[in-house]
C-alpha positions as CSV (number, residue, x, y, z in Angstrom):
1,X,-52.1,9.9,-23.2
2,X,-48.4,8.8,-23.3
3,X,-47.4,11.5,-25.3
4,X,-49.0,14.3,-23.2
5,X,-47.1,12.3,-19.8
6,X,-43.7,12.6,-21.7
7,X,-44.2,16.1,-22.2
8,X,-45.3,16.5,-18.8
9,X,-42.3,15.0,-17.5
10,X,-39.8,16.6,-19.9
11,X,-41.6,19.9,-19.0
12,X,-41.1,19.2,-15.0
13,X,-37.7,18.0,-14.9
14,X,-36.8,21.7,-17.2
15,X,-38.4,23.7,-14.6
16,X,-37.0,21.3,-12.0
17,X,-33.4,21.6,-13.0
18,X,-33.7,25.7,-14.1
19,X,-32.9,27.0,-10.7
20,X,-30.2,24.9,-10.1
21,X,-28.4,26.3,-13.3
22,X,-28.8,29.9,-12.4
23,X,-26.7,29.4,-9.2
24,X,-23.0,29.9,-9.1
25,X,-20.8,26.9,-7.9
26,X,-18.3,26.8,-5.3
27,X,-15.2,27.6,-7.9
28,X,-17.4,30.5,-9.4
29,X,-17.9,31.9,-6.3
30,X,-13.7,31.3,-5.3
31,X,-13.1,33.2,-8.7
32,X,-15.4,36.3,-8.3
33,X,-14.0,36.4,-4.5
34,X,-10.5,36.3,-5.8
35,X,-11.2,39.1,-8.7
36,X,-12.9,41.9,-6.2
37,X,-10.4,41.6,-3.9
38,X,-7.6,44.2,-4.3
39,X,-4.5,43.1,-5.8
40,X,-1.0,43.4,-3.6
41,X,1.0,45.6,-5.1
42,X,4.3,44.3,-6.6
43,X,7.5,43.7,-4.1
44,X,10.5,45.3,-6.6
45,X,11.8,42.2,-7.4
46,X,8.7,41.8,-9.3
47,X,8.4,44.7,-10.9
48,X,12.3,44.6,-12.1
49,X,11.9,41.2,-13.6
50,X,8.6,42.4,-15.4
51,X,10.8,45.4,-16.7
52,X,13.4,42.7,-17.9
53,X,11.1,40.7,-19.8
54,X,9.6,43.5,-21.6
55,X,13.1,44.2,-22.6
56,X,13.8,40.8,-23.7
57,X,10.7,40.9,-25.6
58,X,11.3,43.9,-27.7
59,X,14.8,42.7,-28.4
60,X,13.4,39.5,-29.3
61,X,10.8,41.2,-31.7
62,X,13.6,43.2,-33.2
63,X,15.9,40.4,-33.5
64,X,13.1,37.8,-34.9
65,X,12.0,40.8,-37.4
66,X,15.9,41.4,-38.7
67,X,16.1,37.7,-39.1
68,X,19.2,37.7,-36.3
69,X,17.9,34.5,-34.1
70,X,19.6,31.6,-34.8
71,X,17.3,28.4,-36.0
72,X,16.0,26.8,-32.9
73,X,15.8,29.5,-30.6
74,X,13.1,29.9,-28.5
75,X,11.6,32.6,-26.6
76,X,11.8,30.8,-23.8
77,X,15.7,30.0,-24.2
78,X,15.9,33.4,-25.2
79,X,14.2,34.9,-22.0
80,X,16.7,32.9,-20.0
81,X,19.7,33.7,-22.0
82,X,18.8,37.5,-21.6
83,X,17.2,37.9,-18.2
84,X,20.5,36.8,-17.2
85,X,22.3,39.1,-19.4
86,X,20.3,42.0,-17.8
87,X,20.5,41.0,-14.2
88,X,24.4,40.9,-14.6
89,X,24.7,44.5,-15.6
């Protein structure tokens, strides 16, 4: 008799709760709102900057793969080093 209520309940509180889980919360709804909307296309700051950093990031490959970066470099003090390098030119 106990044994069948448990399972009862169990059972109920599964088929209770199964709805709930197949509806999407606020933030999922936020997100897929966010992704199907169009995307602005970049301002040409943007898209010079982007063209920079791909720059900096092949030199940086090259450089990191000839063994030319001095220890404790980091990308990131690299990036700034040579975005500012670029923009001056």
């Amino acid at each position: 008799m106990m044994r069948t209520f448990f399972v009862a309940t169990v059972l109920g509180i599964a088929l209770a709760a199964a709805p709930l889980a197949t509806q999407p919360t606020q933030a999922q709804q936020t997100k897929t709102e966010k992704s199907t909307k169009a995307a602005k296309p970049l301002t040409p700051g943007q898209k010079a900057a982007r063209d920079r950093q791909k720059k900096c990031g092949e030199e940086w490959k090259a450089a990191k793969a000839a063994g030319k970066i001095q220890k404790g470099t980091t990308w990131p003090k690299y990036w700034s080093a040579c975005n500012k390098r670029l923009k001056g030119a």
